[in-house]
C-alpha positions in Angstrom: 148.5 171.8 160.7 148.7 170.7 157.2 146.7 167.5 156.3 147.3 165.6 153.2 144.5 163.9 151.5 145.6 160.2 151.3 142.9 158.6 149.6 139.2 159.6 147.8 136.5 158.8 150.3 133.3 157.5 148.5 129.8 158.6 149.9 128.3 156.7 152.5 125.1 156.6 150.3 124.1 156.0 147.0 120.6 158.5 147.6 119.9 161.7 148.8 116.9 162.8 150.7 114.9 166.1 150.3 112.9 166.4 153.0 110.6 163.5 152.3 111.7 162.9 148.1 114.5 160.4 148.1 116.4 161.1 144.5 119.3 158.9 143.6 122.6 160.1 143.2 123.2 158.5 139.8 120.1 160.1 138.4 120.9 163.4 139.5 124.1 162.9 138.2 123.0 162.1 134.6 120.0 164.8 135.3 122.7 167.2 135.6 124.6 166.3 133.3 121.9 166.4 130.7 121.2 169.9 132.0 124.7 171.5 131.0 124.4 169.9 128.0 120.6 171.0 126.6 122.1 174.4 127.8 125.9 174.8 126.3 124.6 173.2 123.0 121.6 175.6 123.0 123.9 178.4 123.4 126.1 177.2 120.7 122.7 176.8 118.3 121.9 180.2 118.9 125.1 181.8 118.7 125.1 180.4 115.2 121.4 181.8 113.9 119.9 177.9 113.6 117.9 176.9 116.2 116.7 178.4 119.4 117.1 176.8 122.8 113.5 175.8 122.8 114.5 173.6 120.0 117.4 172.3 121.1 116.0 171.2 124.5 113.2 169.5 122.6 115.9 167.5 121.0 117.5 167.0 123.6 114.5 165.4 125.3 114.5 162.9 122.4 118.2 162.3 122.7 118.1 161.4 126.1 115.2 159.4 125.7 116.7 157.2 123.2 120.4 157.6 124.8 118.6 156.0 128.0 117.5 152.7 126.4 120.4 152.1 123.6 122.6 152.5 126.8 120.6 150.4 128.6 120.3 147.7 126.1 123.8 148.2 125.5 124.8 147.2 129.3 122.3 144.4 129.3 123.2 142.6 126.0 126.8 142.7 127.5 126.7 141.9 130.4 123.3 139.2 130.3 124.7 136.8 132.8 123.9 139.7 135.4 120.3 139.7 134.0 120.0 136.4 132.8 118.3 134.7 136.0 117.0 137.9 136.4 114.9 139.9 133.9 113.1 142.1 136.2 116.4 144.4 137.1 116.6 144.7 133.4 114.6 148.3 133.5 116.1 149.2 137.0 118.5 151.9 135.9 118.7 153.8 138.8 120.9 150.7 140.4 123.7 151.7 137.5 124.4 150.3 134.8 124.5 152.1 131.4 127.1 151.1 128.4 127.9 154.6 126.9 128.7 153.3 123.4 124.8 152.2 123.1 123.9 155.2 124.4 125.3 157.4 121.8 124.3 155.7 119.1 120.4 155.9 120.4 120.9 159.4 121.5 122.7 160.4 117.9 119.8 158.4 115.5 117.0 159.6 118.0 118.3 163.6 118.6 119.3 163.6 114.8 115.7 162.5 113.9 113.9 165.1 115.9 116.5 167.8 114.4 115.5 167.0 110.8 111.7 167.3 111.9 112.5 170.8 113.0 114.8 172.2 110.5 117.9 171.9 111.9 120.7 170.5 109.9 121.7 166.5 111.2 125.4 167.9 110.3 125.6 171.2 111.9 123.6 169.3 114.9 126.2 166.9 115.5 128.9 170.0 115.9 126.7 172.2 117.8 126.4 169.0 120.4 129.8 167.5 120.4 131.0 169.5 123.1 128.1 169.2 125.1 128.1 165.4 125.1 131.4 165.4 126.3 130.3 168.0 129.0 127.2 165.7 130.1 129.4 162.4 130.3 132.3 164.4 132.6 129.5 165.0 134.9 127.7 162.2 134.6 130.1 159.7 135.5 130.3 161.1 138.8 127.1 159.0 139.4 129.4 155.8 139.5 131.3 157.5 142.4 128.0 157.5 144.4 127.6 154.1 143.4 130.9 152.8 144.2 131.1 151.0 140.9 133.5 150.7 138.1 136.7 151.6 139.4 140.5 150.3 138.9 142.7 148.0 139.7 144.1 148.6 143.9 146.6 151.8 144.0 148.4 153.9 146.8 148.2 157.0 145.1 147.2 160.0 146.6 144.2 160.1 144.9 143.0 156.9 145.3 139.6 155.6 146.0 138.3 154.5 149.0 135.6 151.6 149.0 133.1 150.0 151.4 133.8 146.9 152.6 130.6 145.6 150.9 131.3 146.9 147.8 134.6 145.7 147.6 135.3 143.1 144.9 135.8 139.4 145.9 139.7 138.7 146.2 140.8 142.0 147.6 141.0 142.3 151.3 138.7 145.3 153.2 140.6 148.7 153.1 141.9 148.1 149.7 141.8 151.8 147.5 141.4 151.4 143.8 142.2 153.8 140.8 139.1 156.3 140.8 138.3 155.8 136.5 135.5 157.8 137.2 137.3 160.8 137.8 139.7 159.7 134.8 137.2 159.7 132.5 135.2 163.0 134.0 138.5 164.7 133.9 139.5 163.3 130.3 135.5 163.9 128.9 136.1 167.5 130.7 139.2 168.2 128.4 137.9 166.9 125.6 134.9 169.6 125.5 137.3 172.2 126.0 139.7 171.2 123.2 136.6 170.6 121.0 135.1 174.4 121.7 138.9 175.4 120.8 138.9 173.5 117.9 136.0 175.0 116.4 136.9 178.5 117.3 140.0 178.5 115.6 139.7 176.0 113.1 137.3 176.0 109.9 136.0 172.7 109.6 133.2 171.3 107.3 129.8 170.6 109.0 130.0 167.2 111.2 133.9 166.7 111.1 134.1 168.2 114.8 131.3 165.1 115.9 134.1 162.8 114.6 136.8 164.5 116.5 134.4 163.9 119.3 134.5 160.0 118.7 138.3 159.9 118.4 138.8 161.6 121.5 136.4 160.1 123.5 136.9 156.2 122.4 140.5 157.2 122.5 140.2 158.3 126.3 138.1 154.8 126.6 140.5 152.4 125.4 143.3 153.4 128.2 140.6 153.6 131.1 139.1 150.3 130.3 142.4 148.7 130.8 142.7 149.8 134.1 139.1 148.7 135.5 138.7 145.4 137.1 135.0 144.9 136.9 133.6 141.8 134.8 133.7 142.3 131.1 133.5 140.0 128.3 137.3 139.7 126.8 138.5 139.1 123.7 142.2 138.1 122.8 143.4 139.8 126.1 141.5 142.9 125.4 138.2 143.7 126.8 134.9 144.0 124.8 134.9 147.6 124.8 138.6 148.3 124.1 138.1 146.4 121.1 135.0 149.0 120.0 137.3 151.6 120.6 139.9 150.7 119.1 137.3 150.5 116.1 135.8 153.2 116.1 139.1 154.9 115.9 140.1 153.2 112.9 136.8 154.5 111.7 137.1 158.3 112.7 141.1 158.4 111.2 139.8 156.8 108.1 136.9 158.8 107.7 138.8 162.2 108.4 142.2 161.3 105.8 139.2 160.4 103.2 138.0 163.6 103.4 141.0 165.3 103.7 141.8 163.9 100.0 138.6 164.7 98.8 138.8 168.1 99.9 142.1 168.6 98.1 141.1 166.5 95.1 137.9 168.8 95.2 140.2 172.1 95.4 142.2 171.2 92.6 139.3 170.7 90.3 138.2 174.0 91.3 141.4 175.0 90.7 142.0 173.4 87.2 138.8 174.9 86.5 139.5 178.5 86.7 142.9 177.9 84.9 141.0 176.0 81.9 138.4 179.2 82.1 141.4 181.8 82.2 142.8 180.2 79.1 139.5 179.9 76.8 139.4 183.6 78.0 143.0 184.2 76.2 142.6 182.4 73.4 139.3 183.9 73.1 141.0 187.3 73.4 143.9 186.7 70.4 141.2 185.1 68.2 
């Protein structure tokens, strides 16, 4: 008999146990996540002669390091009425609770640092790890999923998400299945590598522009998904905090990429004008 899944059933724990370790979901997650990231970006660093994996997984440790606490800080600043009466759970990770937009700008200054100390281009480091921070965030927002955290407003769909009673949120009765944003946004993240690894097979772009493809297709992917969760953010005009950073950071990425899609051109016609003023002296120089 045929059985059709009605709903997404969450995971009756948040841990897993091996043997006597107990390792959180949401770490391993992120662990893994990490993981297929040091690995397809060390691949991609090889494949083009400038680092080796060595070196890119010692970046990588640096990255994380400083994604970890701008993401953290991030989270807290944002949400500090959470942590407020509280200051203890402010280093407690493992409970969830990371902003992604603070932890790619402490990953990007810290893993760009420790690229310049070993040789590696910051601009050709950015492209080689595009793609594999989109691959790290598809899998690592599977750890809200363990967590039951962070998900959408109530749905019927087929794929909705099923939540324990004592997770879900005040007002809804038990039994209630929300939209699963994780998955959106592992699914989105997911695509967004692939196009990127497209992109910079067939396309010749100029060292760093694929990093800002990166940004406009992952804050673009953020600004529809945070309009569908219903967890506590701060709002603005309607709009929550991090739609608003989105929406910025686009405006950033389009302006940044037209601005040097002028300059190139301007830059080619120079070049241009150049060889035509050189082929002329050349004439002249000729009939004289």
């Amino acid at each position: 008999m045929l059985v059709l899944v009605a709903s997404i059933p969450s995971p009756s724990s948040s841990s897993l146990h091996l043997g006597p370790l107990r390792v959180t979901a949401y770490g391993l997650m992120i662990g893994l996540g990490v993981a297929a990231a040091v690995w397809l970006a060390g691949r991609r660093a090889e494949a083009r002669h400038v680092a080796s994996q060595d070196d890119i997984a010692a970046v990588g440790m640096w990255a994380v390091a400083g994604g970890l606490v701008g993401a953290r800080l991030y989270h807290v600043v944002t949400d500090w009425d959470r942590f407020a009466t509280d200051v203890w759970a402010i280093p407690a990770v493992w409970r969830g609770g990371l902003g992604i937009p603070g932890g790619l700008a402490g990953g990007v200054v810290v893993g760009l640092f420790a690229a310049r100390r070993r040789g590696i281009d910051v601009r050709v480091m950015l492209d080689i790890a595009a793609p594999a921070v989109a691959l790290a965030q598809a899998i690592g927002r599977w750890g809200n999923w363990w967590n039951q955290e962070l998900f959408g407003r109530p749905t019927s769909l087929p794929w909705a998400l099923q939540i324990d009673d004592a997770h879900v949120p005040a007002g809804y009765a038990p039994g209630t299945t929300f939209h699963p944003t994780f998955l959106y946004e592992s699914v989105w993240n997911l695509s967004l590598c692939g196009v990127l690894l497209l992109i910079d097979r067939r396309a010749s772009l100029r060292p760093g522009r694929l990093f800002a493809f990166y940004l406009g297709g992952y804050f673009l992917g953020r600004v529809w998904i945070e309009g569908v969760r219903i967890d506590p953010a701060p709002e603005v005009a309607g709009l929550r905090w991090n739609q608003w950073l989105s929406i910025a950071v686009l405006v950033g990425v389009v302006t940044f990429l037209l601005a040097d899609r002028l300059r190139a051109a301007s830059t080619a016609e120079e070049v241009m004008q150049e060889d035509d003023d050189a082929v002329v002296g050349a004439e002249q120089s000729e009939v004289s």
